[in-house]
Biopython code that builds the backbone (N, CA, C, O; Angstrom):
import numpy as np
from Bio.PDB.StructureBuilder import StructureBuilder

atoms = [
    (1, "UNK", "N", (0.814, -1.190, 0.000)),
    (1, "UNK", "CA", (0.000, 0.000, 0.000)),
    (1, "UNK", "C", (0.864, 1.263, 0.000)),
    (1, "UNK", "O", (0.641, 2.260, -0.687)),
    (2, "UNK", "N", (1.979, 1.080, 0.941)),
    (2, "UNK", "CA", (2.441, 2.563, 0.753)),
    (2, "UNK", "C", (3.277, 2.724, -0.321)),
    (2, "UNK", "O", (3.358, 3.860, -0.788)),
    (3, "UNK", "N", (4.076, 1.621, -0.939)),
    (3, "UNK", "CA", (5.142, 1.263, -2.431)),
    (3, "UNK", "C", (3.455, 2.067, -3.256)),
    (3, "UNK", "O", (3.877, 3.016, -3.916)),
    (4, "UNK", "N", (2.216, 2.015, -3.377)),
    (4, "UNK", "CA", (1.288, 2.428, -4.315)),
    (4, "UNK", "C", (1.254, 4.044, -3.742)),
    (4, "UNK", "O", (1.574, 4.828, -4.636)),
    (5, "UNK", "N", (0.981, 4.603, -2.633)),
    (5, "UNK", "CA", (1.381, 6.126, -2.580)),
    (5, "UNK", "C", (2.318, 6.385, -2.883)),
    (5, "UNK", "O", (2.108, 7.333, -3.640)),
    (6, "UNK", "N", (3.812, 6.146, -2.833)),
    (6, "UNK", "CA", (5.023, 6.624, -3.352)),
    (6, "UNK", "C", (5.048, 6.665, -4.845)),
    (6, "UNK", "O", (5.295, 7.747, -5.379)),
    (7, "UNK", "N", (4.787, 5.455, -5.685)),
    (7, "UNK", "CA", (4.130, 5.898, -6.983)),
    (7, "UNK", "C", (3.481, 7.062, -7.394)),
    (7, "UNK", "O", (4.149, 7.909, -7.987)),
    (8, "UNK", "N", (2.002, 7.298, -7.131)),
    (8, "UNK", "CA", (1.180, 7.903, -7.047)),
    (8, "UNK", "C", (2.329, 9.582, -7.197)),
    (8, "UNK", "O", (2.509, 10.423, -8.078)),
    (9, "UNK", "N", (2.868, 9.348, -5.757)),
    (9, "UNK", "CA", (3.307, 10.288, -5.144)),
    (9, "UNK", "C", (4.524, 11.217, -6.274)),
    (9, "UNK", "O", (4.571, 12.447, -6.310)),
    (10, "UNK", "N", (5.305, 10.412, -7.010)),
    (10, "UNK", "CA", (6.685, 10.576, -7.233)),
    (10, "UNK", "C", (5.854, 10.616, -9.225)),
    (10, "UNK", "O", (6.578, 10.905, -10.178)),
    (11, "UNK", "N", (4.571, 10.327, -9.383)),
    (11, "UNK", "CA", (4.138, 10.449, -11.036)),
    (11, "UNK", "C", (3.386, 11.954, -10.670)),
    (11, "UNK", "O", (3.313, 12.682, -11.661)),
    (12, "UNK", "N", (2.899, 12.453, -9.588)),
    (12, "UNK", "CA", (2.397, 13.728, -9.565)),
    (12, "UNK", "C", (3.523, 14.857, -9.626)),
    (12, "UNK", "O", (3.554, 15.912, -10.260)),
    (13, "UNK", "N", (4.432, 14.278, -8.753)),
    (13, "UNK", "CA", (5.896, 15.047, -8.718)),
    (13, "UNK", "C", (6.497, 15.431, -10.293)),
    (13, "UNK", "O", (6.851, 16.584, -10.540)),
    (14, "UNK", "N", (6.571, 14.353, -11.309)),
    (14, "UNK", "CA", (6.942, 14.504, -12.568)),
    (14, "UNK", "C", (6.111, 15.350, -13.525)),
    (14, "UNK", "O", (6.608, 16.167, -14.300)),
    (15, "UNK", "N", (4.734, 15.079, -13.409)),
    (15, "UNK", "CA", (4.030, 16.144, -13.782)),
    (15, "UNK", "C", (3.878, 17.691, -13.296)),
    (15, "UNK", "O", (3.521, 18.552, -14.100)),
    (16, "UNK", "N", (4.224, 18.055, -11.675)),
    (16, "UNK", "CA", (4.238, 18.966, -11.952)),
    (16, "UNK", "C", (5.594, 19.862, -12.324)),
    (16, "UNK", "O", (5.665, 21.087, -12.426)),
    (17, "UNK", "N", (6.558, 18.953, -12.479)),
    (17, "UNK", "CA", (7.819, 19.314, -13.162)),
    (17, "UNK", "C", (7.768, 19.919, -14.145)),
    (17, "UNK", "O", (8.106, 21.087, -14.341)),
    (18, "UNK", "N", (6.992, 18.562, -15.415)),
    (18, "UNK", "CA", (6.553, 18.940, -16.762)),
    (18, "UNK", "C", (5.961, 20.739, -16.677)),
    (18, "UNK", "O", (6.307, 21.657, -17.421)),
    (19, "UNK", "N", (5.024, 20.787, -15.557)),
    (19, "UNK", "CA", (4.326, 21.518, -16.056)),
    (19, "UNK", "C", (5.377, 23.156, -15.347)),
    (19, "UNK", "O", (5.341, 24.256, -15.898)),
    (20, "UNK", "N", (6.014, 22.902, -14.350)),
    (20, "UNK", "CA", (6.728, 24.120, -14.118)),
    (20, "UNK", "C", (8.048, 24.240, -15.232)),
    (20, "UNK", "O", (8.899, 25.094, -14.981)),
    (21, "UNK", "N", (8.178, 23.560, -16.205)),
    (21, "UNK", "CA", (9.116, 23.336, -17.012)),
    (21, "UNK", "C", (8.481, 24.166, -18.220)),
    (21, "UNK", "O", (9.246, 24.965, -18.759)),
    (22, "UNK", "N", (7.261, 24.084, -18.681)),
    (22, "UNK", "CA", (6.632, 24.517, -19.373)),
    (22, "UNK", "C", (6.102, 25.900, -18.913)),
    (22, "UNK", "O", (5.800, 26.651, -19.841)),
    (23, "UNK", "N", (5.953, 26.321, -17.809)),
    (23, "UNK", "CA", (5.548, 27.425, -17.332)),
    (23, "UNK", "C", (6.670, 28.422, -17.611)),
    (23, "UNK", "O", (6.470, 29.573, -18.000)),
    (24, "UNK", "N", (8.057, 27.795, -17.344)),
    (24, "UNK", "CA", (9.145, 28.343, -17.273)),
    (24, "UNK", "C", (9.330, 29.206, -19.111)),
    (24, "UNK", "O", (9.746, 30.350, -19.296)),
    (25, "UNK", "N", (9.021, 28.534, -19.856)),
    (25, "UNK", "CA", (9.246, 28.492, -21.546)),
    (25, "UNK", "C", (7.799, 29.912, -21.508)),
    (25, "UNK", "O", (7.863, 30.885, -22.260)),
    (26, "UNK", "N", (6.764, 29.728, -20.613)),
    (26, "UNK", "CA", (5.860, 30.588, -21.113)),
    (26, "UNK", "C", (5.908, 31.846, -20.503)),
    (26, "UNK", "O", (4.925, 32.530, -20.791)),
    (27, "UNK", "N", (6.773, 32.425, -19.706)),
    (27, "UNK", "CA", (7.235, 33.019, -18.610)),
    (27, "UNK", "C", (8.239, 33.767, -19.622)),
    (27, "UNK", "O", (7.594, 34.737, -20.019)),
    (28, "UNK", "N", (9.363, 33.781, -20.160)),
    (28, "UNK", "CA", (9.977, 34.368, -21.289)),
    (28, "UNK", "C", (9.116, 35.164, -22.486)),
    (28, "UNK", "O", (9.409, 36.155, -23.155)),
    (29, "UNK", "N", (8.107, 34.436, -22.472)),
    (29, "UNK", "CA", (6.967, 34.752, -23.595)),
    (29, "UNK", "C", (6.283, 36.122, -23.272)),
    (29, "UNK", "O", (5.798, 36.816, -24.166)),
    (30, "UNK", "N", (6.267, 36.459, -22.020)),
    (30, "UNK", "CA", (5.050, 37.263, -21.471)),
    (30, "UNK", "C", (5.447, 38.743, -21.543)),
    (30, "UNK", "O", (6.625, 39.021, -21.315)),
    (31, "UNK", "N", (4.758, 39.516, -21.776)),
    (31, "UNK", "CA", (5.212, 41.027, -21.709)),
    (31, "UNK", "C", (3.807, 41.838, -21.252)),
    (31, "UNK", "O", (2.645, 41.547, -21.535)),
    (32, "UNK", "N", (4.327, 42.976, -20.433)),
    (32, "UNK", "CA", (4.081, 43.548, -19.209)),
    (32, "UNK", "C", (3.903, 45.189, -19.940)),
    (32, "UNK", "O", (4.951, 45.533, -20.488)),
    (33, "UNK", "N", (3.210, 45.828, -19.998)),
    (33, "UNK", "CA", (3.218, 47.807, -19.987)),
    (33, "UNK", "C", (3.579, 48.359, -18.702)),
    (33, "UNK", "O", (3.437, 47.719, -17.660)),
    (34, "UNK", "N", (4.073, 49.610, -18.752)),
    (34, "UNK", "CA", (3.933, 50.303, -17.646)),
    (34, "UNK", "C", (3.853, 51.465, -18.357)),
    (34, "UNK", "O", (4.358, 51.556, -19.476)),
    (35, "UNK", "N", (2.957, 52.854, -17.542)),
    (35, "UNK", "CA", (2.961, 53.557, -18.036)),
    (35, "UNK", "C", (3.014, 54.904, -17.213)),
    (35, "UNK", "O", (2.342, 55.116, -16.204)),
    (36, "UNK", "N", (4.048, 55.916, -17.875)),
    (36, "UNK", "CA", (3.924, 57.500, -16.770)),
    (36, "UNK", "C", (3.091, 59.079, -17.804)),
    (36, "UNK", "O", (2.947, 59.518, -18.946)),
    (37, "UNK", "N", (2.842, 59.302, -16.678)),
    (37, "UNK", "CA", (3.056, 60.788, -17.534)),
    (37, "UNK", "C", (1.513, 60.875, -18.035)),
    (37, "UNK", "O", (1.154, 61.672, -18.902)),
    (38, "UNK", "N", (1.016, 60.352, -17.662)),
    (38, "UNK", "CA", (-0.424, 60.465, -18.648)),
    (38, "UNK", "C", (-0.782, 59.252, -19.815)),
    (38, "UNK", "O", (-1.842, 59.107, -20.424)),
    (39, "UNK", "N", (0.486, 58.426, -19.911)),
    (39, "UNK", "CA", (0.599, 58.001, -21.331)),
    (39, "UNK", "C", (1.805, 58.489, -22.167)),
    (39, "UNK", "O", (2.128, 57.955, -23.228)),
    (40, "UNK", "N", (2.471, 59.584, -21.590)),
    (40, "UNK", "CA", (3.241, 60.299, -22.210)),
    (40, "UNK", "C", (4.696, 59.308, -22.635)),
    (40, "UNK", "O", (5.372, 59.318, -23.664)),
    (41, "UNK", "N", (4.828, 58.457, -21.327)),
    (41, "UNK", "CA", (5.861, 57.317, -21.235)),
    (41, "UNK", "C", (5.332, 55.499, -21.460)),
    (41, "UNK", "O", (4.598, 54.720, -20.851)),
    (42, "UNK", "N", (5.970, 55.463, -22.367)),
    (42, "UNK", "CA", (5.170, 53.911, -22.222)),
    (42, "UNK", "C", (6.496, 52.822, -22.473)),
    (42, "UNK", "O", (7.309, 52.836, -23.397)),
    (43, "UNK", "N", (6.388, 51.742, -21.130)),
    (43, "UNK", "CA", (7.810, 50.894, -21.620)),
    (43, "UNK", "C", (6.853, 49.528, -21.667)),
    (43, "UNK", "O", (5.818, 49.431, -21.007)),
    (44, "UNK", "N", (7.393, 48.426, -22.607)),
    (44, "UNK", "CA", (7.001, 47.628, -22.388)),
    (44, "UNK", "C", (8.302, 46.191, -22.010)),
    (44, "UNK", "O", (9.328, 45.802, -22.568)),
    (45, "UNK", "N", (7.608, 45.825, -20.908)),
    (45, "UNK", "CA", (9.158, 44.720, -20.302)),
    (45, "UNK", "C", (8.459, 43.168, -20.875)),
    (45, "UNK", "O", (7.276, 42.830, -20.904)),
    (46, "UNK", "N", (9.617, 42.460, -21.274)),
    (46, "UNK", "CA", (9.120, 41.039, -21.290)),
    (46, "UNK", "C", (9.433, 40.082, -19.944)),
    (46, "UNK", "O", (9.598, 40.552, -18.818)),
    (47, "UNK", "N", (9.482, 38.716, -20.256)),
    (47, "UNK", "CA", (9.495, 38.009, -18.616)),
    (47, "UNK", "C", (10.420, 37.654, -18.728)),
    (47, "UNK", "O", (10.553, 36.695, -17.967)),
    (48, "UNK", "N", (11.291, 37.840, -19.279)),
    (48, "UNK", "CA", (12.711, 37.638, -18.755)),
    (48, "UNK", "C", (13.835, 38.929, -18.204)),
    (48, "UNK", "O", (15.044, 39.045, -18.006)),
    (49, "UNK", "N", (12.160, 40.070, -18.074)),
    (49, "UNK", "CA", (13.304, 40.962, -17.375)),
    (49, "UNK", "C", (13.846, 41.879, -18.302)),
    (49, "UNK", "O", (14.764, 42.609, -17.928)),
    (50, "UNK", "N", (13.389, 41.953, -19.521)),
    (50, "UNK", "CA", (14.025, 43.282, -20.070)),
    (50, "UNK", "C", (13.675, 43.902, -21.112)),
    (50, "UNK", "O", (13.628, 43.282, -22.175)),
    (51, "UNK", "N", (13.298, 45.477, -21.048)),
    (51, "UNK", "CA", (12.644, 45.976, -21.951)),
    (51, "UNK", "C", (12.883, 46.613, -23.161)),
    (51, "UNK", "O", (13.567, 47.483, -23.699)),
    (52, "UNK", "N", (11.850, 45.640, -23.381)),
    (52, "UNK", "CA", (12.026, 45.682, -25.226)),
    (52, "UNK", "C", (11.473, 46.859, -25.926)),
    (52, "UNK", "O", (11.706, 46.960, -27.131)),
    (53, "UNK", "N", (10.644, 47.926, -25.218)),
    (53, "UNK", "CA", (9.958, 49.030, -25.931)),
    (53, "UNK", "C", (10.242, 49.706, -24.858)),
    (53, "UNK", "O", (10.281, 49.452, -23.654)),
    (54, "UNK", "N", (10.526, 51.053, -25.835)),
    (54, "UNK", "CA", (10.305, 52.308, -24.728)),
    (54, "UNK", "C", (9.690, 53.685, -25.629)),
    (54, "UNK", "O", (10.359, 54.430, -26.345)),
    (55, "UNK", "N", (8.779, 53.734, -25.458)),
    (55, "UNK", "CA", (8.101, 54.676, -26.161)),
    (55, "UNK", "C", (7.661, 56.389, -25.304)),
    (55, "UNK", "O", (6.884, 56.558, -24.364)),
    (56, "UNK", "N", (8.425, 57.360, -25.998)),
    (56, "UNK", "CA", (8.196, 58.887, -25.200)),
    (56, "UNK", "C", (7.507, 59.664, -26.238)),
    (56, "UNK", "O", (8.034, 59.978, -27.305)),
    (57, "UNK", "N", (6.364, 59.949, -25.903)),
    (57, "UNK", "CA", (5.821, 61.480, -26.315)),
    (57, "UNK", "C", (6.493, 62.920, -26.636)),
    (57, "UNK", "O", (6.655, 63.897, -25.904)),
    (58, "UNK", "N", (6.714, 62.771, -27.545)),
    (58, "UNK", "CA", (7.217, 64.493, -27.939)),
    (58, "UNK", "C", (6.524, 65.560, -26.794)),
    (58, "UNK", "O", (7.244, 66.428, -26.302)),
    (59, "UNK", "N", (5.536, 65.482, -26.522)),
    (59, "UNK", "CA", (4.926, 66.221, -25.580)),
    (59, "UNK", "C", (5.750, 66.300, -24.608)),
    (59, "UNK", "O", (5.783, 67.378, -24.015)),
    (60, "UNK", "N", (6.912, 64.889, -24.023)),
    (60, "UNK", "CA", (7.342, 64.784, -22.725)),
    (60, "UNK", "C", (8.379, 65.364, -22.711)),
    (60, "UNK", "O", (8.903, 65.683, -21.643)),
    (61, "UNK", "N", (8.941, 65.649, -23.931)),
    (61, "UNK", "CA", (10.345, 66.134, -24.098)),
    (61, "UNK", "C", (10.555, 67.461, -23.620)),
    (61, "UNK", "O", (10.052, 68.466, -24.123)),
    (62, "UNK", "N", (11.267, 67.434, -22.695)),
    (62, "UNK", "CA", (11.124, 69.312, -22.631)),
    (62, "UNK", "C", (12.958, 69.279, -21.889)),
    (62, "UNK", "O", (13.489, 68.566, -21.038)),
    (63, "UNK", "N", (13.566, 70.708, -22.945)),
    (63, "UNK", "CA", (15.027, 70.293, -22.607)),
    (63, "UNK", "C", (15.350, 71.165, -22.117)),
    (63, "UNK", "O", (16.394, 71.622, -22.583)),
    (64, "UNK", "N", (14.739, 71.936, -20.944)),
    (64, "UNK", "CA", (14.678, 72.267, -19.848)),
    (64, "UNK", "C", (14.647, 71.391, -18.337)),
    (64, "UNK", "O", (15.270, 71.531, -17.285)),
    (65, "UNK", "N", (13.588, 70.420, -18.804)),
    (65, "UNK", "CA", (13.285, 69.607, -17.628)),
    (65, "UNK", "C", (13.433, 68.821, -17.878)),
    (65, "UNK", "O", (12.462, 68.341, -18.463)),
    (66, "UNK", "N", (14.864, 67.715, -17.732)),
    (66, "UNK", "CA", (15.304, 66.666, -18.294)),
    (66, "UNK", "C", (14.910, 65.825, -17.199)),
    (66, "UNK", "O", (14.385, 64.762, -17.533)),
    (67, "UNK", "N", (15.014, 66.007, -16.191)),
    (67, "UNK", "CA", (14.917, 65.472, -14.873)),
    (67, "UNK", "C", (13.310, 64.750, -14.755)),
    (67, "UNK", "O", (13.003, 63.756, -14.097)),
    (68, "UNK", "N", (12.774, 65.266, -15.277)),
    (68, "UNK", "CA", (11.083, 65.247, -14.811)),
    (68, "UNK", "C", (11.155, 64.417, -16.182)),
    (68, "UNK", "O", (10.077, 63.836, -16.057)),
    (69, "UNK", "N", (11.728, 63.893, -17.552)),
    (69, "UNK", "CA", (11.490, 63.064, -18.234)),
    (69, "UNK", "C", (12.185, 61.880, -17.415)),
    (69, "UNK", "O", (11.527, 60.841, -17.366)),
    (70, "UNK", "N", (13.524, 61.889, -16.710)),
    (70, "UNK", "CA", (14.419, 60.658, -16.370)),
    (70, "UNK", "C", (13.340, 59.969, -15.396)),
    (70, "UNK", "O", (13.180, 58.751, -15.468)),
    (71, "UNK", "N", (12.549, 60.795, -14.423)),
    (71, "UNK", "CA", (11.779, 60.734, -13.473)),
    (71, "UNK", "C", (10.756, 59.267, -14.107)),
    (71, "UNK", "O", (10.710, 58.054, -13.902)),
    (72, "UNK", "N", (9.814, 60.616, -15.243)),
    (72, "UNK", "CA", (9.101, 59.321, -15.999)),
    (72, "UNK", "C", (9.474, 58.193, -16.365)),
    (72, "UNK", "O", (8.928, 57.243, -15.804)),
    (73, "UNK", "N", (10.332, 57.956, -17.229)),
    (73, "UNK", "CA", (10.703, 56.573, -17.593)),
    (73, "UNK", "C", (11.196, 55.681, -16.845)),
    (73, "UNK", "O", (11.399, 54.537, -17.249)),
    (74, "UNK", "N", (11.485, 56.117, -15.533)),
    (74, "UNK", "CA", (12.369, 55.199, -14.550)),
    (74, "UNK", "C", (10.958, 54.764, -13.846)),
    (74, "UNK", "O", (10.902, 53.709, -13.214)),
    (75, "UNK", "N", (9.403, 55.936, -14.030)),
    (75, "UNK", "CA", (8.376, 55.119, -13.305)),
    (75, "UNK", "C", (7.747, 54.432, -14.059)),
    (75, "UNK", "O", (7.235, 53.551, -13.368)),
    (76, "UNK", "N", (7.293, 54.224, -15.761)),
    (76, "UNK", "CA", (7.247, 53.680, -16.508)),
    (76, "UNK", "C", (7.799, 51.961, -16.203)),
    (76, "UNK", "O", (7.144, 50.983, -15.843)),
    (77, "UNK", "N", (9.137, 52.094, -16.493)),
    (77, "UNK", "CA", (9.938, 51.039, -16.938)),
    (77, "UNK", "C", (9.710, 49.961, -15.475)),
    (77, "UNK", "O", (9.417, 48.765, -15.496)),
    (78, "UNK", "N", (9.898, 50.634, -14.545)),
    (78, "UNK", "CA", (9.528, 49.839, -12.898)),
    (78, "UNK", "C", (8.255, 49.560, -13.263)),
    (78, "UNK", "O", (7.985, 48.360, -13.313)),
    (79, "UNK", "N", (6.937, 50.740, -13.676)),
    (79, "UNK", "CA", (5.533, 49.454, -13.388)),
    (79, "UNK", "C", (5.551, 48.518, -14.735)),
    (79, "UNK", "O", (4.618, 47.721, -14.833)),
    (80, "UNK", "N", (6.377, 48.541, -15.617)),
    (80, "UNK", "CA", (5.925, 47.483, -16.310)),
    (80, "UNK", "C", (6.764, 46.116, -16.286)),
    (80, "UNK", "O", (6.469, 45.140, -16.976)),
    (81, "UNK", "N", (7.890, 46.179, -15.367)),
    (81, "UNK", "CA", (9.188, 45.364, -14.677)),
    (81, "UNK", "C", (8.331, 44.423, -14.020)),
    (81, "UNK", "O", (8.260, 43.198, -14.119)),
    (82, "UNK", "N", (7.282, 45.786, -12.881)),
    (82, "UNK", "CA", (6.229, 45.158, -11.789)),
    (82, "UNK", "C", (5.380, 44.329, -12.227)),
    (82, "UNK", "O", (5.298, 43.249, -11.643)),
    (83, "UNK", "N", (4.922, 44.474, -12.832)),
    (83, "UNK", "CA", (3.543, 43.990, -13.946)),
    (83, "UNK", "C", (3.660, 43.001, -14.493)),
    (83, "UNK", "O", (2.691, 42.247, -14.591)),
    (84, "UNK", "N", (5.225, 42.592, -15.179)),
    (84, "UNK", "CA", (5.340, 41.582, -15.816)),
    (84, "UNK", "C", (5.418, 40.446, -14.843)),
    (84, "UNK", "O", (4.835, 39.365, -14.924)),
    (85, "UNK", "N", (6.524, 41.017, -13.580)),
    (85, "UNK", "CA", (6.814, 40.135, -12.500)),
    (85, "UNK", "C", (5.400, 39.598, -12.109)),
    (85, "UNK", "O", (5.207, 38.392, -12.261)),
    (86, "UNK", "N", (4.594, 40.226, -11.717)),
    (86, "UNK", "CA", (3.576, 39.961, -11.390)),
    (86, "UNK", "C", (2.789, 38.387, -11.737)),
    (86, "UNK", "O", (2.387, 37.409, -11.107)),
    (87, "UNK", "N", (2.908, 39.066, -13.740)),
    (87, "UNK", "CA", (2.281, 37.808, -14.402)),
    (87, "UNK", "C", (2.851, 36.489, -14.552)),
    (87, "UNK", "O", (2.298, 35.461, -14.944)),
    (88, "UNK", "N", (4.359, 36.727, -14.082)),
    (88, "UNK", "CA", (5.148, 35.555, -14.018)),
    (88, "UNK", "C", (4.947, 34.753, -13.047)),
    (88, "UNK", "O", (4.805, 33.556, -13.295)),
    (89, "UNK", "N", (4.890, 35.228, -11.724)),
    (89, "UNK", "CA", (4.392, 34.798, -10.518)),
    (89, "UNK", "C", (3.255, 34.376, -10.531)),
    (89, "UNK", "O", (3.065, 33.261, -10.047)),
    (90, "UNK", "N", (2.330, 34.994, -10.988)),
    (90, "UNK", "CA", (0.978, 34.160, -11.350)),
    (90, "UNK", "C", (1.473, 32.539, -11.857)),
    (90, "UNK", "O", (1.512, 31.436, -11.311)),
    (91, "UNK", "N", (1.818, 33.091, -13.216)),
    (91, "UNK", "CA", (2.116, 32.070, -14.118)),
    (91, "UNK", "C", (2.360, 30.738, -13.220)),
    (91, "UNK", "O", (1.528, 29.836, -13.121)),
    (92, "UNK", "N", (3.671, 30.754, -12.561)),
    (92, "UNK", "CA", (4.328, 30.069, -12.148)),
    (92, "UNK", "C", (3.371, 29.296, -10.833)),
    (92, "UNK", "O", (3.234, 28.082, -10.686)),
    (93, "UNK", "N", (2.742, 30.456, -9.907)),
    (93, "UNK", "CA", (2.061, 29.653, -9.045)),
    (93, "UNK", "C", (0.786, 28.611, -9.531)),
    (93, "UNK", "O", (0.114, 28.050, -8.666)),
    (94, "UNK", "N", (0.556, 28.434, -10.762)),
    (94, "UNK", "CA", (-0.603, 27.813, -11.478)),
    (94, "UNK", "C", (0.093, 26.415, -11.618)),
    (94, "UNK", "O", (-0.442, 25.310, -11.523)),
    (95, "UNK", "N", (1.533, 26.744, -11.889)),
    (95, "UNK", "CA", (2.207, 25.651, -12.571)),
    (95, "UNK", "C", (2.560, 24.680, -11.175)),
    (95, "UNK", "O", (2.569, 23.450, -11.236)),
    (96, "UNK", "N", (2.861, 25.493, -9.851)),
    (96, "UNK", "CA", (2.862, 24.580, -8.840)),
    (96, "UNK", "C", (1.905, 24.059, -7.978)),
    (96, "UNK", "O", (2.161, 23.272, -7.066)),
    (97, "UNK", "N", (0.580, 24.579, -8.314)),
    (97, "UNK", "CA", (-0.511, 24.681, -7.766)),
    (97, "UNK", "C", (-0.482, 25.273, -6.159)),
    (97, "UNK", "O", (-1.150, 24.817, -5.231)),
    (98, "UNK", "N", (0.599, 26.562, -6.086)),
    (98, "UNK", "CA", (0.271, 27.451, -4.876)),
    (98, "UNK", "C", (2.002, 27.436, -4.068)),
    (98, "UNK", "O", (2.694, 28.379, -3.686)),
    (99, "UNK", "N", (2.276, 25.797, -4.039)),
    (99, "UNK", "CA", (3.720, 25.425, -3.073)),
    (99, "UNK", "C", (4.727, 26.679, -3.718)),
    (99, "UNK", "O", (4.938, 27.100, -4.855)),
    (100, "UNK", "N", (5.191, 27.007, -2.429)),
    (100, "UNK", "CA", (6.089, 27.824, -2.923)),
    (100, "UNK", "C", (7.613, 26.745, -2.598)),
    (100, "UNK", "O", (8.073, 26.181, -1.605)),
    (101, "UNK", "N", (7.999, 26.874, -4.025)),
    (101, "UNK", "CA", (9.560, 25.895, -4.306)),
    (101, "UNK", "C", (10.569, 27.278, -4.888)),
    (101, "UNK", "O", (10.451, 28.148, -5.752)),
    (102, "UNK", "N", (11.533, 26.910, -3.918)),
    (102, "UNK", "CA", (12.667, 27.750, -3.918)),
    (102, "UNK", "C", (12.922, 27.903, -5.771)),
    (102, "UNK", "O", (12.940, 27.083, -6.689)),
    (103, "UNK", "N", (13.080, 29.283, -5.688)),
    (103, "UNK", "CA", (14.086, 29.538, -7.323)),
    (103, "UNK", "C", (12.852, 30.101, -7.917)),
    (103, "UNK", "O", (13.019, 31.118, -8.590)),
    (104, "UNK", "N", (11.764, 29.687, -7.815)),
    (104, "UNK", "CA", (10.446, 30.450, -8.436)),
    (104, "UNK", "C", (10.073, 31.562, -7.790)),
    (104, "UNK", "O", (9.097, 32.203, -8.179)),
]
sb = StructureBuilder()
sb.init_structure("model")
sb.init_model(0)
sb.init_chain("A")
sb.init_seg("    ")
for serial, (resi, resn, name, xyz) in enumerate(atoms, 1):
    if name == "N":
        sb.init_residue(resn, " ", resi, " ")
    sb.init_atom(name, np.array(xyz, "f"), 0.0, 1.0, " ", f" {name:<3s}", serial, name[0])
structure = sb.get_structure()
């Protein structure tokens, strides 16, 4: 009886491998917005952490106030860093069904 739970036990284990293995591949895939300024700043991050768009409004440009653009894009680029993280973590907790396992 218990040689049949350890089975049981160690074929659920492999599946949810498969499936955090696969989560992992869909997790690279994912991309995240963040946005400042009104809209004025728009970055977009993927899930591996790095952003692939950064889009500024001529409106934002002002070369006087360089500071208040660096401002924007640094809050931009963080909520869409946040955002993506976010969906990864989702992602990932689906794939373990909640357990939190070190490295995820």
């Amino acid at each position: 009886m218990a040689q049949m739970n350890m089975q049981k036990m160690m074929k659920e284990a492999r599946k949810m491998q498969e499936e955090v293995a696969r989560a992992q591949e869909e997790v690279v895939l994912l991309e995240a917005e963040g946005t400042a300024g009104g809209g004025a700043v728009k970055a977009v991050a993927s899930g591996n952490g790095r952003i692939k768009q950064l889009d500024i409004s001529p409106d934002a440009i002002d070369p006087d106030d360089a500071e208040m653009l660096e401002d924007l894009v640094l809050s931009a680029v963080n909520e869409a860093l946040g955002n993506v993280s976010e969906l990864a973590q989702m992602r990932m907790d689906a794939a373990t069904g909640g357990f939190n396992l070190p490295g995820f």
